[in-house]
VOMI-969711 format. One record per residue (C-alpha): y, z, x; residue in one letter; residue number from 1. Coordinates in Angstrom, 1 decimal, padded with zeros to 4 digits, m for minus. Each point is the difference from the previous one (the first is absolute). Layout:
N
       y       z       x  residuo  num
       Y       Z       X        A  NUM
...
This chain:
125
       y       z       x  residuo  num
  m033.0   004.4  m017.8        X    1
  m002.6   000.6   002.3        X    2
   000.2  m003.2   001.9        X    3
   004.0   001.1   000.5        X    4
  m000.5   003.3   001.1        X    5
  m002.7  m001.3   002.9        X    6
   002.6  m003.0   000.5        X    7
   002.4   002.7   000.8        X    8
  m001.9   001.6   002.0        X    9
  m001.0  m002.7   002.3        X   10
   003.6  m001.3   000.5        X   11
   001.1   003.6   000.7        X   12
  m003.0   000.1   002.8        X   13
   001.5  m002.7   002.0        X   14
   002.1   001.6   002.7        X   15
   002.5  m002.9   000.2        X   16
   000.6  m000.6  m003.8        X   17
   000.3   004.1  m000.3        X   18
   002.7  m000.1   002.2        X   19
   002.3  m003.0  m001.3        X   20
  m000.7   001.5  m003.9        X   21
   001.4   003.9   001.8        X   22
   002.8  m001.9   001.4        X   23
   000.7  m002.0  m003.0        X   24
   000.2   002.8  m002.2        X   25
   002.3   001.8   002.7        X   26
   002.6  m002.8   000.0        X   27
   000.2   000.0  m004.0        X   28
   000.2   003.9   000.0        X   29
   003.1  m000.3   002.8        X   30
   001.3  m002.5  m002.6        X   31
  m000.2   001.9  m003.0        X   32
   001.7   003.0   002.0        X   33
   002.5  m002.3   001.4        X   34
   000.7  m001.2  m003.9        X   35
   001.2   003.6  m000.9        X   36
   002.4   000.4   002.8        X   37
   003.4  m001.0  m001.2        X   38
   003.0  m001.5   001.9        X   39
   002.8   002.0   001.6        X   40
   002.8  m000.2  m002.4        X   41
  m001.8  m000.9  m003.1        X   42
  m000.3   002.7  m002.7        X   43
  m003.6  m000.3  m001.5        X   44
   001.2   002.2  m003.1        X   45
   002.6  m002.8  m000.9        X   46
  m002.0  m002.8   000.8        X   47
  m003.0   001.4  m002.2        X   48
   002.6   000.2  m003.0        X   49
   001.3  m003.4   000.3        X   50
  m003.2  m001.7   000.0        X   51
  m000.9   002.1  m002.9        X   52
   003.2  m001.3  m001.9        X   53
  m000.3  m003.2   001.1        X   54
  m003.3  m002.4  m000.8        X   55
  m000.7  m002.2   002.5        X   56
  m001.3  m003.1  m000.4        X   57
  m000.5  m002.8   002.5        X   58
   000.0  m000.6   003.7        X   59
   001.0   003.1   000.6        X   60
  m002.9   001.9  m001.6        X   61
  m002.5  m002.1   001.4        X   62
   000.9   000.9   003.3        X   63
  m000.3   003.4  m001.0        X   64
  m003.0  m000.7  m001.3        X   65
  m001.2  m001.5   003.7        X   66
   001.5   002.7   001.8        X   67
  m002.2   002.6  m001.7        X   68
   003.2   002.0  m002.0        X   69
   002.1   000.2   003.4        X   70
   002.6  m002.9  m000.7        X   71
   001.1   002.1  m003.2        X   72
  m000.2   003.4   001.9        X   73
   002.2  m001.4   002.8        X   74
  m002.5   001.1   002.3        X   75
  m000.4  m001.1   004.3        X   76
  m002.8  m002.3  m000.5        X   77
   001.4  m001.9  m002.8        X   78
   002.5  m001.6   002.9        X   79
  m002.8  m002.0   001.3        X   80
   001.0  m002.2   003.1        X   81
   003.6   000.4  m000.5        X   82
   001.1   002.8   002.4        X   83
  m002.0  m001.9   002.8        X   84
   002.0  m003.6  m000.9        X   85
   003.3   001.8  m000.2        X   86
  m000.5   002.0   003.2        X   87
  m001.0  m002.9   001.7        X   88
   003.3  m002.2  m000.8        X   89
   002.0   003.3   001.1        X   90
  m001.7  m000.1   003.4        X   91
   000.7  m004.3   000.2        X   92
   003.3   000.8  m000.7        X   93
   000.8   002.8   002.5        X   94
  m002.3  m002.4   002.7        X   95
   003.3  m001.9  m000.5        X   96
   002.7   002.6  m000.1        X   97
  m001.0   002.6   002.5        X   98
  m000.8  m001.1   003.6        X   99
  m002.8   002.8   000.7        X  100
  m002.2  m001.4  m003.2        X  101
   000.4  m003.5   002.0        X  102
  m001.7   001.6   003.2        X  103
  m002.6   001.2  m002.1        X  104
  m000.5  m003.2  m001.6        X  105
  m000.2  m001.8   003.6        X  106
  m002.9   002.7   001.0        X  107
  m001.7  m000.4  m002.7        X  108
   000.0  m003.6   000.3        X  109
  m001.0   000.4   003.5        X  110
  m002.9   002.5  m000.8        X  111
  m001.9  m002.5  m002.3        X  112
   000.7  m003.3   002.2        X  113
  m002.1   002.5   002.6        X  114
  m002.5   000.8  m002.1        X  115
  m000.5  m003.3  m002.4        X  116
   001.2  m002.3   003.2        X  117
   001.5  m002.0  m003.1        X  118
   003.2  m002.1   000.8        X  119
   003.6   001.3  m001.4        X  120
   000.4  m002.5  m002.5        X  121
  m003.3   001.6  m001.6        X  122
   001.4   003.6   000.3        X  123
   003.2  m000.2  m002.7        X  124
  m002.5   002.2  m002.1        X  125
């Protein structure tokens, strides 16, 4: 136990590893804050009753299970990636349909050929 506690201490002496552990222990707090918050529309009352009545089983509860309780609490975080994806198809599709968005696009495109000095047919990203 001894050996642990000095162990501790010397890792907790190290500037460097002190300050990735503090921010490591920041991001899981803001994730485990972000689990509670529950999304617009959604009644947490109702939703706590129905997964009372109802005993899941399968995929469903192992990703609840990953998520940390915040797929079953319908909470932000337990979206993942999937705001980003969808709002980046919405903004392909109005590159298409509105003719300011296309402008954009061409600056953009512009910008990073300036910076990068990459060819077009290596900018479609």
């Amino acid at each position: 136990m001894k050996k642990l506690i000095q162990t501790l201490k010397n890792i907790w002496g190290i500037e460097e590893l002190r300050s990735k552990i503090l921010y490591t222990l920041l991001l899981v707090g803001i994730y485990r804050i972000g689990a509670y918050i529950v999304l617009p529309g959604i009644n947490p009352v109702i939703l706590e009753q129905h997964s009372k009545n109802n005993a899941q089983t399968g995929i469903l509860d192992l990703i609840n299970t990953f998520a940390g309780g915040a797929f079953n609490m319908a909470s932000i975080f337990a979206l993942g990636i999937m705001p980003y994806i969808t709002a980046s198809i919405f903004m392909q599709l109005l590159t298409v349909l509105v003719p300011t968005f296309q402008k954009m696009q061409k600056k953009v495109k512009a910008v990073k050929r300036k910076l990068i000095n990459l060819p077009d047919t290596l900018l479609s990203w």
